[in-house]
C-alpha positions, 0 to 999 in steps of 0.5 A: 356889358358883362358880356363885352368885358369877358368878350375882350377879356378872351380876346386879350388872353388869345393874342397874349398866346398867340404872341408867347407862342411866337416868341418862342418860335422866332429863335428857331427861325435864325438858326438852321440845325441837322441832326447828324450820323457822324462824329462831325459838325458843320457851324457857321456863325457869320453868313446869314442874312435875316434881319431880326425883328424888333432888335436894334443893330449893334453899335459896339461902342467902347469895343475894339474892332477886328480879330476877336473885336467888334464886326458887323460884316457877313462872311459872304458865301458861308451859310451856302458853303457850309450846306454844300459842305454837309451835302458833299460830306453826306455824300460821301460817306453815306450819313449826314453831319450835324450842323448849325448855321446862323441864318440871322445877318451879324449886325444883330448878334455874333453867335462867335463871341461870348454873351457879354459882347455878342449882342446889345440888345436883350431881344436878339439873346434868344437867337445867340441862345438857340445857336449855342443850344444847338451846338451844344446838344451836338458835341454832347450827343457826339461825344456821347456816341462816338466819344471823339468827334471832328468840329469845323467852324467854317469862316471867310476872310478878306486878307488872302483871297487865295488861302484857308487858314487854320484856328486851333489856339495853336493845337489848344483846341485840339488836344484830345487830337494830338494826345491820342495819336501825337502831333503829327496828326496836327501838323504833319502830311497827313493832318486835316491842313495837310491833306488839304494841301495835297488837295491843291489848297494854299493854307496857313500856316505852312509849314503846318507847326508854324504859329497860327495867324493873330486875327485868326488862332480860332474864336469863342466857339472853338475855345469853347468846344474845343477838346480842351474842355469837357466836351471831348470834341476837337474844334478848328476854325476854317477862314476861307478866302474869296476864291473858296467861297464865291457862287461858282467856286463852293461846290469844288470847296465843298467836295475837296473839304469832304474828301480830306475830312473823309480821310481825317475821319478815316485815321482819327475817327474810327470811321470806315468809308464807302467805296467811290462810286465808279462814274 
């Protein structure tokens, strides 16, 4: 009898192991990282697609929906644009960007919105956490080595299927940016918007110092990591239409977005880029 008791004893305390240890692995299942060579990083919040386990979906009563408010949709295409994106920009300048991407599907949590609203229910906070762990230990790291770095929260919206808008909180979010080398690298030609355009992208606002679209100014993350705040990292949020990220169009999305980050990087970044390789 003592025996038996002791038997179901161990086996108790190895399923109590076994189930610590796979909670505490379960976050990292949601939340895709590269530890990054550059000044640069890639988020995604709102592409993923894995339901999460045991966690009930939002309901957001008492919210108020759209913009900043309440929304379960994905961002379709974001989760692969945003890995295409770090592959182009790998490929072109020879080292890898950081990134964290959301591979847990919105209904659950919203990794763009601060804690009190993300998520409802206590199971999916592990998740929201790993994300902001994530990007948090990569703008310090950033800011550690390079002291300045380029965040590009990548986004997807239904209003204009053929433009980018830019969120800055109008140049809030950017104003170690604008301190070190003036507004023109904001919003002038040779400004990430700016360059983009010249790419052929049809962006908003354009005029480039024209006020940032409502719904669109740039939510938590780049208010939160913005160079506002203590990070010293310049953040801006890229909703991208339909056109950018449908399957057959990312990989030209993404080779363009890398080709103006690598002259961005060049005049803002102190970074010197490889030769093309000629075809």
């Amino acid at each position: 009898m003592r025996f038996h008791f002791v038997r179901q004893l161990l086996f108790l305390v190895l399923v109590n192991s076994l189930a610590t240890v796979a909670r505490s692995e379960e976050p990292a299942r949601f939340v895709q990282t590269q530890k990054g060579e550059l000044p640069i990083i890639l988020s995604a919040p709102h592409g993923g697609k894995l339901d999460v386990p045991n966690v009930d979906v939002r309901k957001g009563e008492g919210l108020p929906t759209g913009g900043s408010g309440f929304v379960v949709n994905r961002d379709t295409g974001t989760e692969e644009l945003t890995q295409q994106v770090a592959t182009a920009i790998e490929n072109r300048f020879g080292k890898r960007p950081y990134f964290v991407i959301a591979r847990s599907h919105r209904k659950y949590l919203d990794p763009n919105r601060p804690p009190e609203i993300a998520y409802e229910d206590a199971d999916a906070k592990p998740v929201y956490e790993a994300y902001h762990a994530a990007l948090r230990d990569s703008c310090r790291e950033v800011q550690q080595k390079f002291h300045k770095g380029l965040l590009l929260d990548i986004h997807g919206q239904g209003v204009a299927k053929d433009s980018v808008f830019r969120g800055s909180q109008n140049g809030k979010t950017v104003t170690l940016l604008r301190e070190r080398f003036g507004e023109a690298a904001h919003v002038g030609e040779k400004s990430l918007f700016g360059r983009l355009k010249s790419h052929g992208w049809k962006v908003h606002p354009d005029p480039f110092d024209g006020t940032e679209q409502a719904n669109f100014r740039g939510g938590y993350i780049v208010q939160t990591y913005g160079s506002h705040r203590g990070f010293g990292i310049d953040a801006m949020q890229l909703e991208f239409g339909a056109d950018y990220r449908e399957k057959m169009a990312r990989e030209k999305t993404a080779l363009t977005l890398a080709n103006a980050v690598g002259e961005y990087a060049m005049s803002y970044l102190d970074i010197t880029l490889p030769a093309k390789s000629q075809p």
